[in-house]
C-alpha positions in Angstrom: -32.2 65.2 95.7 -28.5 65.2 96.6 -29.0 62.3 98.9 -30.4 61.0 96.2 -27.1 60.8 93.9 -24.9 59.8 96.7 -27.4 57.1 96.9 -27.0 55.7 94.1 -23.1 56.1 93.8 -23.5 54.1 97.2 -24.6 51.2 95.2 -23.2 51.2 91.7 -19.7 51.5 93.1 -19.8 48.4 95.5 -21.6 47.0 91.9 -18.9 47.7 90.1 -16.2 46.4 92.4 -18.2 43.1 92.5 -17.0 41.5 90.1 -13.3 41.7 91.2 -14.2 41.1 94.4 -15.4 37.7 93.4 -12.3 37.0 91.2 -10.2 37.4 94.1 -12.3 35.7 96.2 -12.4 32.4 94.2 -8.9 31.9 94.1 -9.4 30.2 97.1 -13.2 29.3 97.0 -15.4 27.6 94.9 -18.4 29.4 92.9 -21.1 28.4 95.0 -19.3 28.5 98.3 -18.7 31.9 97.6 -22.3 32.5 96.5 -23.5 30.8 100.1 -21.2 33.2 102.0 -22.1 36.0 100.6 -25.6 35.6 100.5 -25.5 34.4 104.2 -24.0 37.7 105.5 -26.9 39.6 103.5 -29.5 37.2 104.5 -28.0 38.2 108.4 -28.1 42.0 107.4 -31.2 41.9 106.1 -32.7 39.9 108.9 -30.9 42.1 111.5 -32.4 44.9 109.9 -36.0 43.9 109.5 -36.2 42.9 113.0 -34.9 46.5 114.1 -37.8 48.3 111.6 -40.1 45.8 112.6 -40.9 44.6 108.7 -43.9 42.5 108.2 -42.4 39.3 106.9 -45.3 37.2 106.9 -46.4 35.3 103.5 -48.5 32.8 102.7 -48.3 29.1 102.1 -49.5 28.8 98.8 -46.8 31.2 97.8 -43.5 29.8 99.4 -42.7 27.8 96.4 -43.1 31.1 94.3 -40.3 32.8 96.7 -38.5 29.4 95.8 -38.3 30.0 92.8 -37.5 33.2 93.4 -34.6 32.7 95.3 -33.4 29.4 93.4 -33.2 31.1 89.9 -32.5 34.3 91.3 -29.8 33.2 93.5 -28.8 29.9 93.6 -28.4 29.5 89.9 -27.6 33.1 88.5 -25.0 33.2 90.7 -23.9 29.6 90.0 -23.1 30.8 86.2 -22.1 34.3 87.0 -19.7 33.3 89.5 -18.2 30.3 87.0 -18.0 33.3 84.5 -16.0 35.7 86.7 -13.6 32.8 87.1 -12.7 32.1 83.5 -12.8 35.9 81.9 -12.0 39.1 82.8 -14.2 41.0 85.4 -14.4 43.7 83.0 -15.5 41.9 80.2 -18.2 39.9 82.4 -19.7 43.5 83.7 -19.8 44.4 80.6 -21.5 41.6 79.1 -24.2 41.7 82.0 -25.1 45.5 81.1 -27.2 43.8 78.1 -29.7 42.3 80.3 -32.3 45.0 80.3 -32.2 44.9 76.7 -32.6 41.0 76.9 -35.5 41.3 79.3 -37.6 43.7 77.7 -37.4 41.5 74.8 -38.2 38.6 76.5 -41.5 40.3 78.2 -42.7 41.6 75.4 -42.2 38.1 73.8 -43.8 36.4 76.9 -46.6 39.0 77.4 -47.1 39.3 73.2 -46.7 43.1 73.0 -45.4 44.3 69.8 -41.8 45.4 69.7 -41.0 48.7 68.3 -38.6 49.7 66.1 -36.6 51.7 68.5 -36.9 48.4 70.4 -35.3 46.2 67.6 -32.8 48.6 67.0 -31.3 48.8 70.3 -31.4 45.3 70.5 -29.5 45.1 67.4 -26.9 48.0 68.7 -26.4 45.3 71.9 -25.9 42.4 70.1 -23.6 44.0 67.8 -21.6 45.7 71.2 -21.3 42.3 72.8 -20.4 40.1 70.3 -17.2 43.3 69.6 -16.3 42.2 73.3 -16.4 38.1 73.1 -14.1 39.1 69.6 -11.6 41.1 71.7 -10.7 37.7 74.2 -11.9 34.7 72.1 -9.0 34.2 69.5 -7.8 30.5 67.6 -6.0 29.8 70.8 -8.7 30.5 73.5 -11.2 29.1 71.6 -9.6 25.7 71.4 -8.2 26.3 75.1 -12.1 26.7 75.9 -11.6 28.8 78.9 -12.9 32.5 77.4 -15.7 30.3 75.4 -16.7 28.6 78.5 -16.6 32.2 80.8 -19.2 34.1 78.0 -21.5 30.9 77.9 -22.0 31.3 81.6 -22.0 34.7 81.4 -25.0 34.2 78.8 -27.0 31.6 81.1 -26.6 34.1 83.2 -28.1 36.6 81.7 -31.3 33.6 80.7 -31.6 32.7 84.2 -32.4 36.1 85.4 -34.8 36.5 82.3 -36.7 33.3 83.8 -36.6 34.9 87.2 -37.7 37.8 86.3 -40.9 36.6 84.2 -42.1 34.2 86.7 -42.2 36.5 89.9 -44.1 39.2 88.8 -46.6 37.7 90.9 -45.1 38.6 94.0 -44.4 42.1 93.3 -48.2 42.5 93.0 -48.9 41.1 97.0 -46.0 41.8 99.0 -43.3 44.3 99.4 -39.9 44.2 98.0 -38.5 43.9 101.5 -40.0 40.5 101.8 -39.4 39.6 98.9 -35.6 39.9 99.1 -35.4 38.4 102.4 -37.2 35.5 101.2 -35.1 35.4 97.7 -32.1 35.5 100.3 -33.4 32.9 102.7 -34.5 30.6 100.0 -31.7 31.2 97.7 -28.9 30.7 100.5 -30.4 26.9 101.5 -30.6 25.8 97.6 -26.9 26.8 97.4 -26.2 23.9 100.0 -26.1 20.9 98.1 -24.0 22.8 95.2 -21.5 23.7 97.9 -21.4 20.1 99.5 -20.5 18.9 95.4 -17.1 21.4 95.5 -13.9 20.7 96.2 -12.9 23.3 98.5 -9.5 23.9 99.9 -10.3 25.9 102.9 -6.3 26.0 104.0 -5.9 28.5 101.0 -8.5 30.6 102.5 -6.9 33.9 104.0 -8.0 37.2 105.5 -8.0 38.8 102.0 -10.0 36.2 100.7 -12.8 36.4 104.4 -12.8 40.2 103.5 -13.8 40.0 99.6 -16.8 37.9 101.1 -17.8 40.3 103.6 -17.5 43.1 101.0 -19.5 40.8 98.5 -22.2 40.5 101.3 -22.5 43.6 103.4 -22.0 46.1 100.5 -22.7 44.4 97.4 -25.6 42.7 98.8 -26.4 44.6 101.8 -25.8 48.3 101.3 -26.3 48.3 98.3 -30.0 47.6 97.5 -31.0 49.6 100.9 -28.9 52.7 98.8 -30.5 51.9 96.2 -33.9 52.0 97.0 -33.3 55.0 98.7 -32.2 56.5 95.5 -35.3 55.2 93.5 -37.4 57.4 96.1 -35.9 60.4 95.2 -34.7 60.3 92.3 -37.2 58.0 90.5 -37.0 54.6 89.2 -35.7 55.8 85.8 -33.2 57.8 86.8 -31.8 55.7 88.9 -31.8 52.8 87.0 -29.7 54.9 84.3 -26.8 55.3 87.0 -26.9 51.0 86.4 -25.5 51.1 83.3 -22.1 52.6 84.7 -21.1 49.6 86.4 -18.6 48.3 83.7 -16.9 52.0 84.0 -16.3 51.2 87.8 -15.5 47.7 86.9 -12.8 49.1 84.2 -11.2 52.1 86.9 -11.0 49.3 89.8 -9.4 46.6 87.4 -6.4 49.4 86.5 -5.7 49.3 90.3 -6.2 45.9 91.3 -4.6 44.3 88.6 -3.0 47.1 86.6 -5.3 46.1 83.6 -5.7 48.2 81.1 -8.8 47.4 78.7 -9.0 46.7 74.9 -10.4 49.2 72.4 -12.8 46.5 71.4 -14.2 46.1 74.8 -14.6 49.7 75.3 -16.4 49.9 72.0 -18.5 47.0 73.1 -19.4 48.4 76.5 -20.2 51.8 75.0 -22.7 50.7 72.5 -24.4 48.5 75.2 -24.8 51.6 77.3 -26.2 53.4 74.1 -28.7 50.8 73.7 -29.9 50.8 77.1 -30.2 55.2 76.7 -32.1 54.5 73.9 -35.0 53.4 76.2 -34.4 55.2 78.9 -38.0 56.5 78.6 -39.6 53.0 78.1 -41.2 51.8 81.6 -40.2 48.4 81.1 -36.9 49.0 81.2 -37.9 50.5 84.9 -38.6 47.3 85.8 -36.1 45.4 84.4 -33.1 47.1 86.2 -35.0 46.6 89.5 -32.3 43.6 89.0 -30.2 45.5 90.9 -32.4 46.8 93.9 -33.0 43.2 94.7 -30.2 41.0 94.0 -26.9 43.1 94.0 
């Protein structure tokens, strides 16, 4: 059970710190370069590591354009808007925003799957809503707006938050034939080569590329990436899928604590009253299975 927690801890911290990572890394990379990096190291550690357990890989024809999917919503174009966030707003802020997306999810399925929602259900949804828009409030004034930068940072940070709702409705196929190992290789594999053509369309200045900027990306794709789903699977073994998924929700606070010492940031009262009732709303169904499923989000992309 111990193991368990320092687990989890294993994976929410390099979680949290993700988001600053990739702020300093895109000072001198673009989004999707950064996104083809980092998901080439994990695709390498994930390989490396399959290879030494001996995983069974092997999937069927009719289903690579499933893991294609996967790994092209997933992957290629999550990370294309969350990335593009990160750059215009505050890592805080776009942690925070991102800890609505169980919330989102469960409301999608049980849209898509025409189950009834409950009024603990609408409730909580409501308490998100009204804890992000408190966040966009606390950046977007007269001037930003018409600057566009903070507008243009939540938008991504919303299509963000849609493309993993696709993703997440239209592989639930997989999880019913093969096992989340393969399934994140293959989301890696297939994720990494879609990035390509994105990455060939930037402008990248590779002179401005230094050693701080080579170890964000390895951090991004050994820990983030890496380390972190194998801790966190480990901790959804011992501790139980809801459990663990609960730890998720602290991501912003690590986010918040790292931001104080990278930048020396201090955060708003209106973002910590955002952040706190998204966290409520996501407590408030911490006994609803779905939302077991929905922070798998973590376990297989992060």
């Amino acid at each position: 059970m111990k193991k368990g927690y320092i687990a989890i801890m294993l994976a929410v911290v390099p979680w949290g710190l993700s988001f600053l990572n990739t702020k300093i890394a895109l000072q001198a990379l673009e989004p999707m370069t950064l996104a083809f990096f980092r998901f080439l190291l994990a695709l390498c550690l994930v390989g490396i590591v399959a290879i030494i357990t001996k995983k069974d890989l092997r999937i069927k024809k009719e289903d690579i354009k499933y893991f294609m999917l996967a790994g092209g919503v997933g992957i290629t174009i999550y990370f294309y808007f969350e990335n593009n966030g990160v750059k215009y707003i505050d890592p805080s802020a776009a942690s925070m925003i991102l800890a609505a997306l169980p919330i989102a999810t469960i409301f999608a399925e049980s849209i898509f799957d025409k189950r009834k929602l409950n009024m603990k259900l609408i409730l909580s949804g409501f308490v998100s809503l009204v804890g992000v828009l408190i966040i966009i409030s606390s950046d977007l004034s007269i001037d930003g707006l018409m600057a566009g930068d903070g507008l243009i940072g939540y938008l991504m940070m919303f299509a963000a938050i849609g493309a993993w709702i696709i993703y997440s409705l239209s592989t639930k196929i997989l999880f019913d034939k093969y096992s989340q190992f393969a399934i994140v290789f293959y989301q890696f594999l297939f994720g990494t080569i879609l990035a390509i053509p994105f990455v060939l369309l930037e402008n990248n200045n590779f002179e401005l590329v230094t050693s701080t900027t080579i170890l964000n990306v390895v951090l991004l794709g050994v820990f983030s990436s890496g380390v972190g789903f194998f801790a966190y699977n480990y901790a959804m073994k011992h501790l139980g899928v809801s459990k663990s998924s609960l730890f998720i929700n602290f991501i912003p606070v690590v986010t918040i604590i790292a931001s104080y010492f990278y930048y020396g940031s201090l955060i708003g009262v209106k973002q910590i009253m955002g952040g706190v009732l998204i966290i409520i709303s996501v407590l408030m169904n911490k006994e609803d299975k779905t939302v077991e499923v929905v922070n798998d989000r973590r376990s297989i992309v992060e």
